[in-house]
ROROZA-879371 format. One record per residue (C-alpha): residue in three letters; x, y, z. Coordinates in nm, 2 decimals. Each point is the difference from the previous one (the first is absolute). Example, Ala and Ser with C-alpha at 12.3 -4.5 7.8 and 13.67 -1.06 7.14 Angstrom:
BEGIN
<node aa="ALA" xx="1.23" yy="-0.45" zz="0.78"/>
<node aa="SER" xx="0.14" yy="0.34" zz="-0.07"/>
// end
This chain:
BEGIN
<node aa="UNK" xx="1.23" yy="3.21" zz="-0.26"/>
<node aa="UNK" xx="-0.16" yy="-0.31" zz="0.02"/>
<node aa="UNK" xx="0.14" yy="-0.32" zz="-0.18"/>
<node aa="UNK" xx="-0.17" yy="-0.30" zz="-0.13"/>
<node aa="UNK" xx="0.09" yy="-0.35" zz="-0.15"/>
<node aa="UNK" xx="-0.17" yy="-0.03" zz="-0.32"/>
<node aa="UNK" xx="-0.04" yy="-0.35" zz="-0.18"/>
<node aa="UNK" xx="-0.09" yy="0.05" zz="-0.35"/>
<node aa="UNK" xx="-0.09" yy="-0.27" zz="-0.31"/>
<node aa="UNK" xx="0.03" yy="0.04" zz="-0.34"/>
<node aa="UNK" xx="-0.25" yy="-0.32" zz="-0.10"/>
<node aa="UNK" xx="0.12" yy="-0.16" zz="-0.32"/>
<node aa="UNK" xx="-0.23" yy="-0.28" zz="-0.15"/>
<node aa="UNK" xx="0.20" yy="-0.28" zz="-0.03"/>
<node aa="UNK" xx="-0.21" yy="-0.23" zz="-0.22"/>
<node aa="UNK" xx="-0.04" yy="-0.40" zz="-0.16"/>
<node aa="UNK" xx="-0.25" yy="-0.19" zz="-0.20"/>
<node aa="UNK" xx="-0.04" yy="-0.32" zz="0.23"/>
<node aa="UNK" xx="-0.22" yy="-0.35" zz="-0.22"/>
<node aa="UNK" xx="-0.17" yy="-0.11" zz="0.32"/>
<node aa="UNK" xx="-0.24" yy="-0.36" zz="0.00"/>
<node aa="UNK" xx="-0.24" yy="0.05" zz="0.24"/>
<node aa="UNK" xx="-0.39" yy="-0.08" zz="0.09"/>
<node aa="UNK" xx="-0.10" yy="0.38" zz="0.04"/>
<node aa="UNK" xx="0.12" yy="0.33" zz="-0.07"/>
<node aa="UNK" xx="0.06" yy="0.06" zz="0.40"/>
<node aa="UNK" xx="0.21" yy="-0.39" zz="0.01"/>
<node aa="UNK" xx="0.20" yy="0.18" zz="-0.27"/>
<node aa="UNK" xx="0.06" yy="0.34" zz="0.13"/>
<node aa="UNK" xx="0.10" yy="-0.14" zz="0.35"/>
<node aa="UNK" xx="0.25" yy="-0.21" zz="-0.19"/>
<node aa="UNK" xx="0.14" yy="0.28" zz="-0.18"/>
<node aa="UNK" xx="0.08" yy="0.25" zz="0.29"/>
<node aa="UNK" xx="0.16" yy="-0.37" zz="0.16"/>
<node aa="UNK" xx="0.43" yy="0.08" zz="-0.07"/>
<node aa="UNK" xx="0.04" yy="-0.31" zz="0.06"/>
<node aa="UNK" xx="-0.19" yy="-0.18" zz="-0.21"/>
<node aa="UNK" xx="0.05" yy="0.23" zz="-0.28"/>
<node aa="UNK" xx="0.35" yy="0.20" zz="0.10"/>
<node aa="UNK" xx="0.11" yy="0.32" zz="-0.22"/>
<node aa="UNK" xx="0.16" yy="-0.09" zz="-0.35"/>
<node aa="UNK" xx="0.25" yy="0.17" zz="-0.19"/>
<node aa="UNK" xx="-0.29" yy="0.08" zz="-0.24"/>
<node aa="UNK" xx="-0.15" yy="0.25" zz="0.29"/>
<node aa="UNK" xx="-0.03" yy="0.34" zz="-0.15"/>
<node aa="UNK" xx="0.04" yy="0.34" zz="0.20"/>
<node aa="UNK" xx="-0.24" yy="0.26" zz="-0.14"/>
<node aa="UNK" xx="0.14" yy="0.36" zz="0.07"/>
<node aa="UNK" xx="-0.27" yy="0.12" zz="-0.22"/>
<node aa="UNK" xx="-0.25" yy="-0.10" zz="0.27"/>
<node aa="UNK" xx="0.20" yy="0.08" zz="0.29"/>
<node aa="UNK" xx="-0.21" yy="0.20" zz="0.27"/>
<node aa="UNK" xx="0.09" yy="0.32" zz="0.12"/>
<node aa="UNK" xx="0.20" yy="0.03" zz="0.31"/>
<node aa="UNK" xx="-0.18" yy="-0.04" zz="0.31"/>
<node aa="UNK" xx="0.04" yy="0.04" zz="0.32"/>
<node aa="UNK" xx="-0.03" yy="-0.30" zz="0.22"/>
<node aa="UNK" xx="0.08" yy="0.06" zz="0.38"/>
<node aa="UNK" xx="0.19" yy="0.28" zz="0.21"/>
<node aa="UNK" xx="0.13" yy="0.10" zz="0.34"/>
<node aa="UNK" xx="0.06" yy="0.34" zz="0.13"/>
<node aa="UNK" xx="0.35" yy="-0.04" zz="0.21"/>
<node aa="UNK" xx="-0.01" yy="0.11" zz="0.38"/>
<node aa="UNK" xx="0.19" yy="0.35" zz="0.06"/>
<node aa="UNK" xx="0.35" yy="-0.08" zz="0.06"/>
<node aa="UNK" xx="0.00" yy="-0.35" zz="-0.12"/>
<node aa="UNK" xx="0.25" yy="-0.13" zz="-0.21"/>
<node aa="UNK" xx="0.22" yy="0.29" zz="-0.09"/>
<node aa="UNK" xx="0.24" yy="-0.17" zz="-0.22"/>
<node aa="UNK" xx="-0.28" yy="-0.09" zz="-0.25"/>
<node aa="UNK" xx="-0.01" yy="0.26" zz="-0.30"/>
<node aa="UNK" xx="-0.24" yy="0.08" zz="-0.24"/>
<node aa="UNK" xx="0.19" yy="-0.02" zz="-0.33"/>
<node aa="UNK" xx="-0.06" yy="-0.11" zz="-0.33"/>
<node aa="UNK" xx="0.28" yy="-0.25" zz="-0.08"/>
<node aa="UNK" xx="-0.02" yy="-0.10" zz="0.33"/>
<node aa="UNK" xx="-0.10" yy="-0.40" zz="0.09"/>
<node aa="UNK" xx="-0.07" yy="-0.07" zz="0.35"/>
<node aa="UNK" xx="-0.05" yy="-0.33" zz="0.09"/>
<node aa="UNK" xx="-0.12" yy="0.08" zz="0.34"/>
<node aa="UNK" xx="-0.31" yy="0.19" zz="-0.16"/>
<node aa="UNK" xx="-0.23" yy="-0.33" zz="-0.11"/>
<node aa="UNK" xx="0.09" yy="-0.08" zz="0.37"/>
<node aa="UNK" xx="-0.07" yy="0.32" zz="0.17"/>
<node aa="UNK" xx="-0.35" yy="-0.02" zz="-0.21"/>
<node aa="UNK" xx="-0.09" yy="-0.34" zz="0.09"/>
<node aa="UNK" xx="0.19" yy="-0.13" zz="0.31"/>
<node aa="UNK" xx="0.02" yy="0.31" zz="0.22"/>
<node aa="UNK" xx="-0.36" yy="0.00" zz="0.16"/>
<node aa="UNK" xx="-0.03" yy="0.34" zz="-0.14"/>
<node aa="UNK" xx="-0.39" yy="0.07" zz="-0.09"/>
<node aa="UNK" xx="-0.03" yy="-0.03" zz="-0.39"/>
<node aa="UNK" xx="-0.19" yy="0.34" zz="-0.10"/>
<node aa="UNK" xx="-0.29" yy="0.02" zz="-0.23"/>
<node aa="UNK" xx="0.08" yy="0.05" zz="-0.33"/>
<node aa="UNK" xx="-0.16" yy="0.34" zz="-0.18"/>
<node aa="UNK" xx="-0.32" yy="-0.17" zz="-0.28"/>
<node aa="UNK" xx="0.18" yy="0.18" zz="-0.27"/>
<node aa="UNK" xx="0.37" yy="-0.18" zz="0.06"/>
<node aa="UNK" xx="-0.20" yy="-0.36" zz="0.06"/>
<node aa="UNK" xx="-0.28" yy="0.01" zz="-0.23"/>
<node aa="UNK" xx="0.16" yy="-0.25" zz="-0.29"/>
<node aa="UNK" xx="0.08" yy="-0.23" zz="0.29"/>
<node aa="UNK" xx="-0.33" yy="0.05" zz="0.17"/>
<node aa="UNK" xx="-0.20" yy="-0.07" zz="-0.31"/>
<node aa="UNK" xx="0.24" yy="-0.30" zz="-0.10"/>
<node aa="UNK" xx="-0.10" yy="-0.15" zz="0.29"/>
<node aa="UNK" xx="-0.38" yy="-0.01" zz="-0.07"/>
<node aa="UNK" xx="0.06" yy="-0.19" zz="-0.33"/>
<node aa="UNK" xx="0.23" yy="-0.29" zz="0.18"/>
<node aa="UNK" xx="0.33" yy="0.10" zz="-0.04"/>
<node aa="UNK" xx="0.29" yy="0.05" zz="0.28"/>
// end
């Protein structure tokens, strides 16, 4: 049976409302994604209500015989995964439309 490293996100709004002098809307906007200039209060609200459903973000399909000791588990936390995903030159497989769509389509209206 084939095996796979599967990073998912679970996308919680995290939100503020920023007072921002500028001379346009676009001066203003740029300022307010700045973390910089305007870092996260304490006053930053997490909005589970809006949360958007679990996606599926990237994925590797592990060669044959390759890393035995990993297993697939539930409670399990392998640190080495996020490496094995990222670091390990393995090719990042295309993920299916219906397991990507909210990210996809979050993407088109400017957010990462």
């Amino acid at each position: 049976m084939a095996r796979y490293i599967v990073e998912r996100q679970y996308l919680l709004p995290v939100y503020e409302q920023l007072l921002i002098d500028a001379p346009d809307l676009e001066a203003a906007c740029r300022e307010a994604v700045d973390e910089i200039a305007h870092p996260w209060s304490d006053n930053a609200e997490e909005d589970f209500e809006s949360a958007r459903p679990v996606t599926i973000t990237e994925a590797v399909q592990l060669p044959e015989g390759q890393y035995p000791e990993l297993q697939a588990s539930e409670t399990s936390y392998h640190a080495s995964l996020g490496t094995l995903l990222y670091h390990s030159g393995l090719a990042l497989l295309p993920i299916p439309v219906a397991f990507a769509e909210e990210a996809e389509r979050s993407e088109l209206i400017g957010f990462s």
